[in-house]
C-alpha positions as CSV (number, residue, x, y, z in Angstrom):
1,X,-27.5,68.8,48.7
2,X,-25.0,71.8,48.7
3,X,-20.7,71.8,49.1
4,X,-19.9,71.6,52.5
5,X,-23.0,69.8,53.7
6,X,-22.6,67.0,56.9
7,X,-24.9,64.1,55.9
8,X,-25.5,60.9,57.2
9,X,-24.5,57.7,54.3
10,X,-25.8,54.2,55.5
11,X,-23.1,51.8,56.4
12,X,-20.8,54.2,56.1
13,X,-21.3,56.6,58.8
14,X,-21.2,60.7,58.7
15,X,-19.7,62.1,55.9
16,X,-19.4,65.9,54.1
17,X,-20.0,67.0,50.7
18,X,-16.7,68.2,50.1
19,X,-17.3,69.0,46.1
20,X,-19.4,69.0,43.0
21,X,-16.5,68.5,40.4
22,X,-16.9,68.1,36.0
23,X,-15.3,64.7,34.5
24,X,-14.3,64.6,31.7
25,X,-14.8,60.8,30.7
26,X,-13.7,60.8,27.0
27,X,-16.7,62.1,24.9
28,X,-17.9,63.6,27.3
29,X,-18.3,65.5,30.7
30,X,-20.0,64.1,34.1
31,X,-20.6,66.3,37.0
32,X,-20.5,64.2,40.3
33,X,-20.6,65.1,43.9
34,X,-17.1,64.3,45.9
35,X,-18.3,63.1,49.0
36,X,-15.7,62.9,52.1
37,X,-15.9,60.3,54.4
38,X,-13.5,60.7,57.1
39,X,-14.3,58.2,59.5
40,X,-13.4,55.7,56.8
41,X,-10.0,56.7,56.2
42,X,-10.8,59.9,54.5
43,X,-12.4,57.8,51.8
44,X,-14.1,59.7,48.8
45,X,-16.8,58.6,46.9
46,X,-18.0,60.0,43.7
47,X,-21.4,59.9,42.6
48,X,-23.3,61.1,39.1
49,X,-25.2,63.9,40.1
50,X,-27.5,62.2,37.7
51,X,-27.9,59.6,40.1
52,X,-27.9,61.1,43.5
53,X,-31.0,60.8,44.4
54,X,-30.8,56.6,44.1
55,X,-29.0,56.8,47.5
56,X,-30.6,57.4,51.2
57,X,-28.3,60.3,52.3
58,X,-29.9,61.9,55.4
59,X,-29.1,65.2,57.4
60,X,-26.9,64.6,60.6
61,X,-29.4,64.0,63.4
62,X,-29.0,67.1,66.3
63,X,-27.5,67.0,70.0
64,X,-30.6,66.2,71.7
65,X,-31.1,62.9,69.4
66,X,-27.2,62.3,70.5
67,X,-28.8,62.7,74.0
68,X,-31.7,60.1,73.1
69,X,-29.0,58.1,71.7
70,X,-27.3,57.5,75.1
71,X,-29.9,57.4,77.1
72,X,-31.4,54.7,74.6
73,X,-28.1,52.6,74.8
74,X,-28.9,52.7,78.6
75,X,-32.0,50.1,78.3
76,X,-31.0,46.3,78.8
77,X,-33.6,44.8,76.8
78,X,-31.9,44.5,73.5
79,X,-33.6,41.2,72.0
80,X,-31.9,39.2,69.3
81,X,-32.7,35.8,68.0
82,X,-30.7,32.8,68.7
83,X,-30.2,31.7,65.5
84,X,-26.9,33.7,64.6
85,X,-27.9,33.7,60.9
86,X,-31.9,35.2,61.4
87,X,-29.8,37.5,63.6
88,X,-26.8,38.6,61.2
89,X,-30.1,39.4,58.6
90,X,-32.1,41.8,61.3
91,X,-28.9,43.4,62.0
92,X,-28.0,44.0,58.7
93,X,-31.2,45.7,57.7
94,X,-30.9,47.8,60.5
95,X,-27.4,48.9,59.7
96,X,-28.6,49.7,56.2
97,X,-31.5,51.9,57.5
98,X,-30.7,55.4,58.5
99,X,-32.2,55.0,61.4
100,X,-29.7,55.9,64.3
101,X,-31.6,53.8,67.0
102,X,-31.6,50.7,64.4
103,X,-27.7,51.2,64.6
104,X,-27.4,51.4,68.1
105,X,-30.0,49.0,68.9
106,X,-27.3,46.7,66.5
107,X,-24.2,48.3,69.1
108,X,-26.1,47.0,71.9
109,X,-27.6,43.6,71.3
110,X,-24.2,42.8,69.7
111,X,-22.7,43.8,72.7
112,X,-24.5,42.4,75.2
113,X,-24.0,38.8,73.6
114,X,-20.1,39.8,73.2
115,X,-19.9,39.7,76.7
116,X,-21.5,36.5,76.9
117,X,-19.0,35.0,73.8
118,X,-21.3,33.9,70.9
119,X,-20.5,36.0,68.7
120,X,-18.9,34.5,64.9
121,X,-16.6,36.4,62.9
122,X,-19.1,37.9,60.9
123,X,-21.0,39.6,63.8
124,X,-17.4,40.5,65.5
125,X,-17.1,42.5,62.3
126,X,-20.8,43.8,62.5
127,X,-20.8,45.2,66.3
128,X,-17.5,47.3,65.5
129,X,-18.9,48.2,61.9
130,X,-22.0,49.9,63.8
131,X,-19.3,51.2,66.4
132,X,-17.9,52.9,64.1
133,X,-20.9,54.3,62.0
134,X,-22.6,55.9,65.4
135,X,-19.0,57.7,66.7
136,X,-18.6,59.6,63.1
137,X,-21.9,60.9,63.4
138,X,-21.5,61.6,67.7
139,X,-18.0,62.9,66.6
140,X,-19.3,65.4,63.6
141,X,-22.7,66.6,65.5
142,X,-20.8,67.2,69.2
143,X,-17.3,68.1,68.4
144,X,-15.9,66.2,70.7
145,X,-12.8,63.8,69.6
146,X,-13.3,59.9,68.6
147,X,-11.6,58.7,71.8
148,X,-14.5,60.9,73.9
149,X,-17.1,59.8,72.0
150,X,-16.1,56.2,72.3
151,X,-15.9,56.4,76.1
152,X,-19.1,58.5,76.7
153,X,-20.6,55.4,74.2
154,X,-19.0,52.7,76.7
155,X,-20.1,54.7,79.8
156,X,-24.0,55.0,78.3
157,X,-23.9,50.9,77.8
158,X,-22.5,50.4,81.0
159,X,-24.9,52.7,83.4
């Protein structure tokens, strides 16, 4: 991974490598990569560069994926099980995957029972979690702003 890199961090959304920077941590010095995150309120994580390869960093998927992305939010069969707790386990494993169609696949089922009002406080907090991890990565691929992404997102669910 190299300064300046976009990269995809599971349940965080698209980030940048904005750094490899020395520490000095008393007796000695740790090199970590600064990693920007600016969906998340331009939060920065350090990591060991020792240890960098213990996380599941991908590259930023392209614009025809974005493309699959929509189209894919388009289907209506987005099956969850009834059981809210069974359900809240699937979706989590999906969000932690770096799949992008696990995490709109979580948008949309989450969604679609929104509408319906059974969702608890925990899955409220899930559907806008996976919101928000899909527009940082539509956002940083397209270049288009948050508030476009988030309407081209609605319009894709909705048609």
């Amino acid at each position: 991974m190299d300064v300046g890199e976009k990269i995809f961090y599971p349940m965080h959304g698209a980030g940048l490598i904005k750094s490899i920077e020395d520490k000095d941590l008393g007796d000695y010095c740790e090199r970590f990569y600064v990693i920007e995150l600016p969906f998340e309120q331009n939060l920065h994580i350090f990591i060991k560069e020792d240890d960098i390869d213990k996380f599941e960093f991908r590259k930023l998927v392209n614009e025809d994926t974005l493309d699959e992305v929509y189209n894919y939010l388009n289907n209506e069969e987005f099956p969850m099980p009834n059981n809210w707790v069974q359900r809240y386990k699937e979706n989590t494993k999906r969000l932690k995957s770096s799949d992008i169609f696990n995490i709109a696949y979580v948008l949309k089922g989450l969604s679609i029972r929104n509408e319906k009002g059974k969702l608890s406080l925990k899955e409220l907090f899930m559907l806008n979690l996976a919101k928000r991890i899909l527009v940082s990565e539509f956002v940083m691929v397209s270049g288009f702003s948050k508030n476009k992404i988030n309407k081209i997102i609605e319009y894709s669910m909705e048609h």
